[in-house]
N, CA, C and O atoms as a Maestro MAE file, in Angstrom:
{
 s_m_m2io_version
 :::
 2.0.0
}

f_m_ct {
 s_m_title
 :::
 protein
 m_atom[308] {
  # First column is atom index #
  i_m_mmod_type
  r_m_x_coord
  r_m_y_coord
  r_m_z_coord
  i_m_residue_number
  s_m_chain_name
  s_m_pdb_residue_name
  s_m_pdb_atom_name
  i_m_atomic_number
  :::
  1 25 110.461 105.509 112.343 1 A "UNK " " N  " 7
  2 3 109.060 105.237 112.383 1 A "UNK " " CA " 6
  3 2 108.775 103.782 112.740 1 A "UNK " " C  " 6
  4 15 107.877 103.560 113.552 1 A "UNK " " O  " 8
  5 25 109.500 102.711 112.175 2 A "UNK " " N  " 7
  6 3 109.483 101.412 112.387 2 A "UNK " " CA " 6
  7 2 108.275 101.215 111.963 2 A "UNK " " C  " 6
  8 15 107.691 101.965 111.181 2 A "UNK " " O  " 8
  9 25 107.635 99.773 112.648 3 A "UNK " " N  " 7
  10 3 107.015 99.224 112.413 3 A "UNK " " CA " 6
  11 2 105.292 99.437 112.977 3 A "UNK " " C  " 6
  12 15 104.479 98.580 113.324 3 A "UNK " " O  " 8
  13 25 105.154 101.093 112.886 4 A "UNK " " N  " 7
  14 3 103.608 101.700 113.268 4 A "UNK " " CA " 6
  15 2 102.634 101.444 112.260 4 A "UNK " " C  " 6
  16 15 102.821 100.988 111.131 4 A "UNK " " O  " 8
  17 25 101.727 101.743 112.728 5 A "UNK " " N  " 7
  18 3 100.510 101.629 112.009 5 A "UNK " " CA " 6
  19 2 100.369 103.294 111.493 5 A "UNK " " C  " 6
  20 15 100.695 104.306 112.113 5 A "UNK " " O  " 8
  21 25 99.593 103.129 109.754 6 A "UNK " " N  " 7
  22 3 99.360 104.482 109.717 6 A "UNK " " CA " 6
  23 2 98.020 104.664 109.281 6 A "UNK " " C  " 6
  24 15 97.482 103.606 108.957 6 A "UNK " " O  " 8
  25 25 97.314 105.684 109.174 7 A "UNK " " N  " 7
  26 3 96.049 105.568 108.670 7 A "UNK " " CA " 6
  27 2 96.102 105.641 107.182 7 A "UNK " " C  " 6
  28 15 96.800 106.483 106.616 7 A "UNK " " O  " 8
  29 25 95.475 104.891 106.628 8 A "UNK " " N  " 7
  30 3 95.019 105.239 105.226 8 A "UNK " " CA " 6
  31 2 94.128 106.559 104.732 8 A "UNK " " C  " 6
  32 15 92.952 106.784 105.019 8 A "UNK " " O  " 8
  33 25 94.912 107.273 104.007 9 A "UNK " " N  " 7
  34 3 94.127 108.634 103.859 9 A "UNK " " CA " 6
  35 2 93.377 108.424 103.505 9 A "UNK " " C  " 6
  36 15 92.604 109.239 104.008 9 A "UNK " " O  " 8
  37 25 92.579 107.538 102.571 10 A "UNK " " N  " 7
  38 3 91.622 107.526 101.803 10 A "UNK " " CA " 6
  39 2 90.371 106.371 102.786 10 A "UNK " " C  " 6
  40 15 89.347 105.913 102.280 10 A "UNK " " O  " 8
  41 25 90.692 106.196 103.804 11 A "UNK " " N  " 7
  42 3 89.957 105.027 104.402 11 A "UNK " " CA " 6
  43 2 90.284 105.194 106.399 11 A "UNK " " C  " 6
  44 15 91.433 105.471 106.740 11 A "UNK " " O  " 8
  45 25 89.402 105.034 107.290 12 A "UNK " " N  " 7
  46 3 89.903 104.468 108.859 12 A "UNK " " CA " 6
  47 2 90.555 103.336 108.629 12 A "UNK " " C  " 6
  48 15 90.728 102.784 109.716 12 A "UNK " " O  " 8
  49 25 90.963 102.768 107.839 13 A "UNK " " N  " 7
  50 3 91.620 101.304 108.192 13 A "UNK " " CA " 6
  51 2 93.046 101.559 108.447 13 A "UNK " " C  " 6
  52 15 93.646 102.289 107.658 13 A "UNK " " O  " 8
  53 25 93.509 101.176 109.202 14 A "UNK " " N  " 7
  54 3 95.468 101.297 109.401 14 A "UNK " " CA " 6
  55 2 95.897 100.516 108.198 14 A "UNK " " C  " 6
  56 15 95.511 99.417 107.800 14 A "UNK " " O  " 8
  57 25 96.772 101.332 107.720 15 A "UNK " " N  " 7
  58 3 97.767 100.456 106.697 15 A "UNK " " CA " 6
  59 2 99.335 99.992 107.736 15 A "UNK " " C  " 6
  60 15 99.700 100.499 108.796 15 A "UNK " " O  " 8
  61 25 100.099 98.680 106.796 16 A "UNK " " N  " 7
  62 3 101.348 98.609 108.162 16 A "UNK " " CA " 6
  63 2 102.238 98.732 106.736 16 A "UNK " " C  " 6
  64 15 101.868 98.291 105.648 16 A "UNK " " O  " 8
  65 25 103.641 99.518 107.037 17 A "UNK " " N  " 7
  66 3 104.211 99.946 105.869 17 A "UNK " " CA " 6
  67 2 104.576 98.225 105.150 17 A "UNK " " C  " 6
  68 15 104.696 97.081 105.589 17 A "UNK " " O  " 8
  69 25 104.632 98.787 104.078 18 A "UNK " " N  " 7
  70 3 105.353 96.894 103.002 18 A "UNK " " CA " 6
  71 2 106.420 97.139 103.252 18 A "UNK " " C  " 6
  72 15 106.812 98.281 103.495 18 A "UNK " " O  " 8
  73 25 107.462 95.642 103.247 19 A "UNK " " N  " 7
  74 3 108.767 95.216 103.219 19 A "UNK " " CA " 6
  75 2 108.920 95.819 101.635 19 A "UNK " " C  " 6
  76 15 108.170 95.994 100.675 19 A "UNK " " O  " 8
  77 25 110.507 96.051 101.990 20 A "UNK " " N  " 7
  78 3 110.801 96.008 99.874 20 A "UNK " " CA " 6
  79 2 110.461 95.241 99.104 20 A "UNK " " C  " 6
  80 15 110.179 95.709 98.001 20 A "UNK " " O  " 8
  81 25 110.356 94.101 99.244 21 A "UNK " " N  " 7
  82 3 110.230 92.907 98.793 21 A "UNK " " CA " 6
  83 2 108.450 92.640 98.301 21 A "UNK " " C  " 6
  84 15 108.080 92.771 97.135 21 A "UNK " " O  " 8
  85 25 107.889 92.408 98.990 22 A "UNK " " N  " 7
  86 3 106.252 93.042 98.724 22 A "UNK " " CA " 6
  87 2 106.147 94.007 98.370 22 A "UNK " " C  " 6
  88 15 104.952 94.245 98.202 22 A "UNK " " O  " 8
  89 25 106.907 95.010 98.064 23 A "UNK " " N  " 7
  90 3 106.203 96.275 97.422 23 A "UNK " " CA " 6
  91 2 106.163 96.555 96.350 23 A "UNK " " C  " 6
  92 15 105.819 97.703 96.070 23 A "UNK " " O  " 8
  93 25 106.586 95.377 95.033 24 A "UNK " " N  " 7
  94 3 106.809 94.829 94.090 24 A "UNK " " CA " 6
  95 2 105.908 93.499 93.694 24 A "UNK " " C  " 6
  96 15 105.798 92.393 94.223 24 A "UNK " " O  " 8
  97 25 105.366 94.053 92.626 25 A "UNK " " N  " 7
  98 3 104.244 92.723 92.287 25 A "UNK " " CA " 6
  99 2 104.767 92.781 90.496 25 A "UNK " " C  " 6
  100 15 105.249 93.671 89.795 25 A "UNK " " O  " 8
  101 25 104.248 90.876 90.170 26 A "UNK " " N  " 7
  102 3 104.425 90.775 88.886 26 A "UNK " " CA " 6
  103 2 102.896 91.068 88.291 26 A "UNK " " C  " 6
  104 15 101.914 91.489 88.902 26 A "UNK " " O  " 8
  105 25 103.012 90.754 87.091 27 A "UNK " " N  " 7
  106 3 101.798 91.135 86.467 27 A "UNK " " CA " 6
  107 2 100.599 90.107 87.053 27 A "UNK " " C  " 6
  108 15 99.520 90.610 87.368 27 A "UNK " " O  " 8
  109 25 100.725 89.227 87.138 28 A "UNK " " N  " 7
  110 3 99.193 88.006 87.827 28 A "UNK " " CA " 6
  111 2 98.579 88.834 89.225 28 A "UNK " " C  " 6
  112 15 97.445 89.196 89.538 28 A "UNK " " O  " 8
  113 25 100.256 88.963 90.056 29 A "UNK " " N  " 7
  114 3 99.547 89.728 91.554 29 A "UNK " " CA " 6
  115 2 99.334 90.931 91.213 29 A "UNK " " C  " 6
  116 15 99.125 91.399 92.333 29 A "UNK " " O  " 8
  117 25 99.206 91.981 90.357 30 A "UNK " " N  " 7
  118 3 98.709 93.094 90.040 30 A "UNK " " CA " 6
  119 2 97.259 93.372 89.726 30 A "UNK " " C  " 6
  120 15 96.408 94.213 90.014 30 A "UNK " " O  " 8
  121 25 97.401 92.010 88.827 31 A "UNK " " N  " 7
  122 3 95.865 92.042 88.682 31 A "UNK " " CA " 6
  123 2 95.021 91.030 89.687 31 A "UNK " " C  " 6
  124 15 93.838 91.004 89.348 31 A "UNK " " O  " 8
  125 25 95.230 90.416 90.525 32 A "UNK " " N  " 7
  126 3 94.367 90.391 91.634 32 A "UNK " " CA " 6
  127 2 93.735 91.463 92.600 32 A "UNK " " C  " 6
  128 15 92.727 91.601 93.293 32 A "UNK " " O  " 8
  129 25 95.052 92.245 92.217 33 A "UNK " " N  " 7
  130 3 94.897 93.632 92.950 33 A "UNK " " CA " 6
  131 2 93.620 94.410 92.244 33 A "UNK " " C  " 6
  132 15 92.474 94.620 92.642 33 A "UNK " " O  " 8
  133 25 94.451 94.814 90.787 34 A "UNK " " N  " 7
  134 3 93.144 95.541 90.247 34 A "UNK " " CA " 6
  135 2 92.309 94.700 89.061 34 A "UNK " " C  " 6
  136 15 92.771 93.951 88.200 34 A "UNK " " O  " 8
  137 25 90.695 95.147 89.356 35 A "UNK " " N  " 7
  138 3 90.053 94.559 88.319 35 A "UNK " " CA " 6
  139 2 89.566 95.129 87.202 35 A "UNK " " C  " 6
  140 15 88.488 95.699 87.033 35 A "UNK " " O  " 8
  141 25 90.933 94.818 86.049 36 A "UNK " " N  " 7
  142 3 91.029 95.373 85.088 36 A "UNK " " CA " 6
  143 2 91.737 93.486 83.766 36 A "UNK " " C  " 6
  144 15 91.769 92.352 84.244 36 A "UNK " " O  " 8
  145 25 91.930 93.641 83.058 37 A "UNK " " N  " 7
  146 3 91.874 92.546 82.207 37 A "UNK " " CA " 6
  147 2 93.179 92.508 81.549 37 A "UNK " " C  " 6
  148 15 93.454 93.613 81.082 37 A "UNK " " O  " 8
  149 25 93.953 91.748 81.376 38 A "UNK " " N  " 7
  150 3 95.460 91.299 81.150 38 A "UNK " " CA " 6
  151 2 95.850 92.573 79.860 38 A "UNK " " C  " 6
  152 15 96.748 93.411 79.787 38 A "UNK " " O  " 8
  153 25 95.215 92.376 79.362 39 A "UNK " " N  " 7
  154 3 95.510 93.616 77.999 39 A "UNK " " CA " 6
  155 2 95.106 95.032 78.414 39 A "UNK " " C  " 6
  156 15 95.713 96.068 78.141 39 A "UNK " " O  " 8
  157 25 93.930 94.894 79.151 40 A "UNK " " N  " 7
  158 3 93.927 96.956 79.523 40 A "UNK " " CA " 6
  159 2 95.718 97.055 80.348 40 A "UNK " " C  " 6
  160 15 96.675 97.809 80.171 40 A "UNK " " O  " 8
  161 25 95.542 96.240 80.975 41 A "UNK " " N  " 7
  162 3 97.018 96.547 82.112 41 A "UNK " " CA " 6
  163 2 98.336 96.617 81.299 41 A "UNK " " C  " 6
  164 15 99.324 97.241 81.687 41 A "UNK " " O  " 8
  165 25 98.251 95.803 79.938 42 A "UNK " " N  " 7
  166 3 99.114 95.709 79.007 42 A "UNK " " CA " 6
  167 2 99.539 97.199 78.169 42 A "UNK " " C  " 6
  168 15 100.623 97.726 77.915 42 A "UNK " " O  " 8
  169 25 97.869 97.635 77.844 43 A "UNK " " N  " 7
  170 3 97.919 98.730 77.181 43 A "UNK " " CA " 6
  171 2 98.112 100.279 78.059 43 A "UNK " " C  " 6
  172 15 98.650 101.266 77.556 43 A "UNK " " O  " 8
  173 25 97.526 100.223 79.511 44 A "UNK " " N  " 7
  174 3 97.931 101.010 80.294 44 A "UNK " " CA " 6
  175 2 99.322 101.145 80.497 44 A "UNK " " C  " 6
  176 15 99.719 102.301 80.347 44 A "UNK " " O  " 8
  177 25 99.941 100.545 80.710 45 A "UNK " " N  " 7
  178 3 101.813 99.655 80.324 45 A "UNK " " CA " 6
  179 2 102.678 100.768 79.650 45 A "UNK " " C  " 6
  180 15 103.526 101.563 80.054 45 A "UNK " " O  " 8
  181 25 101.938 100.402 78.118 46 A "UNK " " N  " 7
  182 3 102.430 100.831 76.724 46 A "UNK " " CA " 6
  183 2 102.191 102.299 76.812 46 A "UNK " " C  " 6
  184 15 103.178 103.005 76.609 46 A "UNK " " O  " 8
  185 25 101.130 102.849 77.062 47 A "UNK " " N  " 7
  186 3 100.921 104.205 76.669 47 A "UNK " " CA " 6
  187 2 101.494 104.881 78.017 47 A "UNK " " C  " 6
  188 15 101.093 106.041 78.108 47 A "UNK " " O  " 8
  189 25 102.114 104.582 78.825 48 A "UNK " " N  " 7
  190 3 102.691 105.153 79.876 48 A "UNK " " CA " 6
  191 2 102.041 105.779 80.965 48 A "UNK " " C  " 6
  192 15 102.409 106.739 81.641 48 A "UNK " " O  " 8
  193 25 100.569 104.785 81.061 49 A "UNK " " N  " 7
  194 3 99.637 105.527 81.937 49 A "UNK " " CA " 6
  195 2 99.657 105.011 83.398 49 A "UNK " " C  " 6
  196 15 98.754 105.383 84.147 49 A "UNK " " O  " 8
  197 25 100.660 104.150 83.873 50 A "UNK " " N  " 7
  198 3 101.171 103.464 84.851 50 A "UNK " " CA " 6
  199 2 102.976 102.797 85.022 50 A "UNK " " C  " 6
  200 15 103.655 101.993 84.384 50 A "UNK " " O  " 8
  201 25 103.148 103.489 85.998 51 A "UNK " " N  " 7
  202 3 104.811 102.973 86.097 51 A "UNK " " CA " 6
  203 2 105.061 101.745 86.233 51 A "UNK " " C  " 6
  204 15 104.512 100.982 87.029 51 A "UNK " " O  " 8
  205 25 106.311 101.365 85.089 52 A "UNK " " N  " 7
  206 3 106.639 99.747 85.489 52 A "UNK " " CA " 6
  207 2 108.270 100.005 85.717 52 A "UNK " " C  " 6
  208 15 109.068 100.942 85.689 52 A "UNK " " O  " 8
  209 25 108.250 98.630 85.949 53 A "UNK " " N  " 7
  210 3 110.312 98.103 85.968 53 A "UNK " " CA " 6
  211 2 110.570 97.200 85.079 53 A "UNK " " C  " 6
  212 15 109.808 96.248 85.251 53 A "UNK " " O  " 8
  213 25 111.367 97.019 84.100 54 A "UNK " " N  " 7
  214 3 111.639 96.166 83.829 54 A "UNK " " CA " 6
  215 2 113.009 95.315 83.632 54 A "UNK " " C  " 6
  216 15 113.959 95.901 83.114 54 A "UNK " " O  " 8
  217 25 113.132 94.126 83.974 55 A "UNK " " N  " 7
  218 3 114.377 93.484 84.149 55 A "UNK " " CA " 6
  219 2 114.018 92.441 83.610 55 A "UNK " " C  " 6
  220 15 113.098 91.685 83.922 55 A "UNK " " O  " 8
  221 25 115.111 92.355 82.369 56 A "UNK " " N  " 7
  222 3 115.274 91.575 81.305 56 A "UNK " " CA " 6
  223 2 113.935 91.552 80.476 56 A "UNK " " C  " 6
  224 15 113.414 92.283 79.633 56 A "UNK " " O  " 8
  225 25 113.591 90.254 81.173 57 A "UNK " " N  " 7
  226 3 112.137 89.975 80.767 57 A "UNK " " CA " 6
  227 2 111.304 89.781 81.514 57 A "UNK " " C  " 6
  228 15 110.847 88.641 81.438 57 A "UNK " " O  " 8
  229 25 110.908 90.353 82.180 58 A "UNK " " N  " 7
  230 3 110.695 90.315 83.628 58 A "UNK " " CA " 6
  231 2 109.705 91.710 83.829 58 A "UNK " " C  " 6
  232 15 110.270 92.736 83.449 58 A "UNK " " O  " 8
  233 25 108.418 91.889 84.327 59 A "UNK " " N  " 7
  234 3 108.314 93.412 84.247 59 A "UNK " " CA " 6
  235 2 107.630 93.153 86.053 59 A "UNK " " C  " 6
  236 15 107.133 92.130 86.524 59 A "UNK " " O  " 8
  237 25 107.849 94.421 86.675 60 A "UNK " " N  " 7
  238 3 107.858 94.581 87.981 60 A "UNK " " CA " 6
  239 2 106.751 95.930 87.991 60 A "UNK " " C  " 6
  240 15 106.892 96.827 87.160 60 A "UNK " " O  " 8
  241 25 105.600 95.971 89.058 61 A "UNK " " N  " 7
  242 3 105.052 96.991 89.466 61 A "UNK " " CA " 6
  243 2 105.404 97.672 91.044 61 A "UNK " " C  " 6
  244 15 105.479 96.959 92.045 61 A "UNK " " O  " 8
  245 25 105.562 98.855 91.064 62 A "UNK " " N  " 7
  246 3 105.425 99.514 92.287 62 A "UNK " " CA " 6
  247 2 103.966 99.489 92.811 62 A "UNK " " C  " 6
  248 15 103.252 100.338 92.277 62 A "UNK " " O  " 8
  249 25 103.444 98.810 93.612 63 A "UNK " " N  " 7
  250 3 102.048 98.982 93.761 63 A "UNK " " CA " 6
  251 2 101.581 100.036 93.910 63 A "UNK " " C  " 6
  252 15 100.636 100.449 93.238 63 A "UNK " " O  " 8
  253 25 102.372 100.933 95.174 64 A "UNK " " N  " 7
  254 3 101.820 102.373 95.326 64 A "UNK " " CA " 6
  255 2 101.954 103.445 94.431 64 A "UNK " " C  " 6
  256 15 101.166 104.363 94.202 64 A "UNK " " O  " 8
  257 25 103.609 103.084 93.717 65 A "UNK " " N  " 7
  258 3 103.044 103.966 92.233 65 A "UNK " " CA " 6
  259 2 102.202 103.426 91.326 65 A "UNK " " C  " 6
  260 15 102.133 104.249 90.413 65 A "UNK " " O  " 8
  261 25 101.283 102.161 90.992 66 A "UNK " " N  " 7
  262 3 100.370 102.496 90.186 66 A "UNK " " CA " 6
  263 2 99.058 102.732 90.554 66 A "UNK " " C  " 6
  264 15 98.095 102.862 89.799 66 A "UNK " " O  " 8
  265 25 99.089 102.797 92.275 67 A "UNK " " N  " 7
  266 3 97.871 103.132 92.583 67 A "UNK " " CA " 6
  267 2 97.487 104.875 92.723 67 A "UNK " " C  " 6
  268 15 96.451 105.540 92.714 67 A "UNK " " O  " 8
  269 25 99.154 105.195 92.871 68 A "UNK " " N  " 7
  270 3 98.760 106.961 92.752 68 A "UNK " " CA " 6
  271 2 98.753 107.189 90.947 68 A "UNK " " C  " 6
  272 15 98.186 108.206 90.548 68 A "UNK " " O  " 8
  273 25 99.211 106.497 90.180 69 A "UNK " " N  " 7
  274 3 98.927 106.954 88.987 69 A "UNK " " CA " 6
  275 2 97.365 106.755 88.709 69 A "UNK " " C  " 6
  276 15 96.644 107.546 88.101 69 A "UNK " " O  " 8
  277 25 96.970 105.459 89.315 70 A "UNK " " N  " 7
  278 3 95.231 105.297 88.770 70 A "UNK " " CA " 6
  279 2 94.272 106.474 89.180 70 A "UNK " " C  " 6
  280 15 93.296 106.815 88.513 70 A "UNK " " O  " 8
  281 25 94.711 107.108 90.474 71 A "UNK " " N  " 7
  282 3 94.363 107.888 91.429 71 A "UNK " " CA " 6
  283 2 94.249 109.327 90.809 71 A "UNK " " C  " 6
  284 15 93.320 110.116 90.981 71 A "UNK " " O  " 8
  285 25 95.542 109.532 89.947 72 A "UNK " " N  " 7
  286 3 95.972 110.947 89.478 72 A "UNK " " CA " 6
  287 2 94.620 110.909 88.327 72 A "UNK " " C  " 6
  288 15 94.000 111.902 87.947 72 A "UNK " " O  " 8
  289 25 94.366 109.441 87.897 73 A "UNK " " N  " 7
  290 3 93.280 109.987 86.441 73 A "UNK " " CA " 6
  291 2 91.659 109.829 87.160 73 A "UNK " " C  " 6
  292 15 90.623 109.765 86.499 73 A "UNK " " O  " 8
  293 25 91.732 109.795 88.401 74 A "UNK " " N  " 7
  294 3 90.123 109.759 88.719 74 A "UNK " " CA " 6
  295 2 89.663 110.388 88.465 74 A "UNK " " C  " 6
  296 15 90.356 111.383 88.251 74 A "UNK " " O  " 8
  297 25 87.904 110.624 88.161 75 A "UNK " " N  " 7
  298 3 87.147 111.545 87.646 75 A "UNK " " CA " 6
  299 2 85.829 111.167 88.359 75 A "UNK " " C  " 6
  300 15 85.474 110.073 88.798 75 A "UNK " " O  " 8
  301 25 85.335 112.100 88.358 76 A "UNK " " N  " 7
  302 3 83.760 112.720 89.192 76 A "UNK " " CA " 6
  303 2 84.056 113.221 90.797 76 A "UNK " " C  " 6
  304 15 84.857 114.075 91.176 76 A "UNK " " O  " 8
  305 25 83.301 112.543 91.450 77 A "UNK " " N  " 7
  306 3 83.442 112.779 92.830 77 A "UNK " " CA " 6
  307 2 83.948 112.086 94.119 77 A "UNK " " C  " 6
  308 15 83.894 112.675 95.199 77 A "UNK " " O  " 8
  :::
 }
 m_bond[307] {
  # First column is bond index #
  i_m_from
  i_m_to
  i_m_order
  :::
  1 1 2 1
  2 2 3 1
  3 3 4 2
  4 3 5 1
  5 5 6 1
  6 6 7 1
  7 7 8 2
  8 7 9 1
  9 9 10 1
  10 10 11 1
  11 11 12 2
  12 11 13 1
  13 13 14 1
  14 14 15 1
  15 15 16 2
  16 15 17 1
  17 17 18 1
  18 18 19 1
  19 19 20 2
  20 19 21 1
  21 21 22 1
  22 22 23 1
  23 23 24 2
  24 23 25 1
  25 25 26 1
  26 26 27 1
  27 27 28 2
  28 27 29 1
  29 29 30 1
  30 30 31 1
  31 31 32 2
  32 31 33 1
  33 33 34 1
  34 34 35 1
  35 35 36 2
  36 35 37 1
  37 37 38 1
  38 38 39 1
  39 39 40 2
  40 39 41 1
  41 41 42 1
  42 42 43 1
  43 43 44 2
  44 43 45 1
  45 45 46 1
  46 46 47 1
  47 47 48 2
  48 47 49 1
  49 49 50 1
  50 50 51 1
  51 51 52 2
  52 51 53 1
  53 53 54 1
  54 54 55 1
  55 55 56 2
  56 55 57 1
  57 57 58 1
  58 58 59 1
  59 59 60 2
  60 59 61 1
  61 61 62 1
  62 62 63 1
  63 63 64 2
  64 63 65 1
  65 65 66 1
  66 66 67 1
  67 67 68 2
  68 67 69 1
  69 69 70 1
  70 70 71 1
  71 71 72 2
  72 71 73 1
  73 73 74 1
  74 74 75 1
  75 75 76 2
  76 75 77 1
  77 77 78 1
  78 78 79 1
  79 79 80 2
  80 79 81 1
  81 81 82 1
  82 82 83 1
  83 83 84 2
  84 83 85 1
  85 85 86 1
  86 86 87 1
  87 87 88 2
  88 87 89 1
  89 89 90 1
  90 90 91 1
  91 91 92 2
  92 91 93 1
  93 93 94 1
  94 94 95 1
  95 95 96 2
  96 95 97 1
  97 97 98 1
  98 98 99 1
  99 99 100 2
  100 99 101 1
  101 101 102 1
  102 102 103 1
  103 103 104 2
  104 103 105 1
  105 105 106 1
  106 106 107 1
  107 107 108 2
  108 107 109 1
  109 109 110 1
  110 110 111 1
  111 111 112 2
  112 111 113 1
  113 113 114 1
  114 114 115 1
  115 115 116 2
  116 115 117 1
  117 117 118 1
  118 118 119 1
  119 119 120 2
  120 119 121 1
  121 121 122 1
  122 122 123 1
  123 123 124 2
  124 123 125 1
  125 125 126 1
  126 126 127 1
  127 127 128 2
  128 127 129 1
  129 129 130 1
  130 130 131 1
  131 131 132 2
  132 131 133 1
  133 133 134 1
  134 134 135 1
  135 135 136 2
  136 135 137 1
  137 137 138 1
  138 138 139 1
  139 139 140 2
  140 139 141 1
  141 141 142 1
  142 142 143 1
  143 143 144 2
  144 143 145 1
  145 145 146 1
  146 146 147 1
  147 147 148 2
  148 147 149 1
  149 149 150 1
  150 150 151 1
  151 151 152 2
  152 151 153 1
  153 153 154 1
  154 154 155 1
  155 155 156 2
  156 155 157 1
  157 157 158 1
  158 158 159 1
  159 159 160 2
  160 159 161 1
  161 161 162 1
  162 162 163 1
  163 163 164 2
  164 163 165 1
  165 165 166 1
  166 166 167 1
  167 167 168 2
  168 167 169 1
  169 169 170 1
  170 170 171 1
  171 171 172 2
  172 171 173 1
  173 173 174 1
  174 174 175 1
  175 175 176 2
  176 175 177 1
  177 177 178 1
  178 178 179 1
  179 179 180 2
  180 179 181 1
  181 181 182 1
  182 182 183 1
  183 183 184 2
  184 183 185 1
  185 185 186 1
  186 186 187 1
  187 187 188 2
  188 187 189 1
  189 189 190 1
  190 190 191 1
  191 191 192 2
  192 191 193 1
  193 193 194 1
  194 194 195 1
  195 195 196 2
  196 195 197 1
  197 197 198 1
  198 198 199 1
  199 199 200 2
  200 199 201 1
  201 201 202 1
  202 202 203 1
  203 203 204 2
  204 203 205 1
  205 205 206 1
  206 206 207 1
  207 207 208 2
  208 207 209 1
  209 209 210 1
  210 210 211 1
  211 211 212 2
  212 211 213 1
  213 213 214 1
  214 214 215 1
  215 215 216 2
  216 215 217 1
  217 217 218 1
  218 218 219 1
  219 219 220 2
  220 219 221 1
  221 221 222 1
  222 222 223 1
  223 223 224 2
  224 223 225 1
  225 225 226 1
  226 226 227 1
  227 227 228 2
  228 227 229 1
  229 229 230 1
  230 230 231 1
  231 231 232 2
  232 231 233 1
  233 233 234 1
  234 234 235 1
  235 235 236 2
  236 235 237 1
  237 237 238 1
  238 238 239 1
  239 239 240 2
  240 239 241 1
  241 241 242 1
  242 242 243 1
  243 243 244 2
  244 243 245 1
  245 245 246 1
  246 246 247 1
  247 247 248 2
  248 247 249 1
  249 249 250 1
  250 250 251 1
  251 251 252 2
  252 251 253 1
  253 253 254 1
  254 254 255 1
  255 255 256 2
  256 255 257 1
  257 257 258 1
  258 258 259 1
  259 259 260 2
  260 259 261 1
  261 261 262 1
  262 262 263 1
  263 263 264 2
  264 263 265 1
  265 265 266 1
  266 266 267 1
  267 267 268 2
  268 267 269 1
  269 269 270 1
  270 270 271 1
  271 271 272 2
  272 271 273 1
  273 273 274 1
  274 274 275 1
  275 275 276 2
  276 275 277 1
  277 277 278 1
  278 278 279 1
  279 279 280 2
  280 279 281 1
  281 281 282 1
  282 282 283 1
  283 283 284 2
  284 283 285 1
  285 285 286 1
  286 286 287 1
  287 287 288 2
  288 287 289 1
  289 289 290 1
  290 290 291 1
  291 291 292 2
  292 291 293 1
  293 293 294 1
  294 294 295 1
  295 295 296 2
  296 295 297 1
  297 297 298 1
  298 298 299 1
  299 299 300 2
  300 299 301 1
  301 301 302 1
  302 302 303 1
  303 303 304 2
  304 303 305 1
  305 305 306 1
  306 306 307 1
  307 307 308 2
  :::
 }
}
């Protein structure tokens, strides 16, 4: 596939796939991402309502898995 453009299902905008390396955020770049508050993301964490990694002490997000987990609990329309 390389380096194509794909559409975003949820949007016309092209997404370009992430390196491995970017596709991994710590907790500060997570929450730039989402606007949610150091402790909901903490407690979302804990109760297992979003996938993490963790190394050592160190905790790592998959961005796209916690954006399909936020995704899986949407509600209305």
């Amino acid at each position: 596939m390389g380096n194509e453009e794909r559409l975003n299902p949820r949007s016309d905008t092209p997404t370009v796939p992430q390196s491995p390396a970017s596709r991994f955020q710590n907790t500060a770049q997570l929450l730039a991402d989402i606007p949610v508050c150091r402790r909901t993301l903490f407690n979302w964490r804990e109760q297992g309502l979003i996938p993490y990694i963790k190394l050592g002490r160190r905790v790592l997000f998959d961005v796209e898995s916690v954006r399909q987990a936020l995704h899986r609990r949407e509600r209305g329309g």
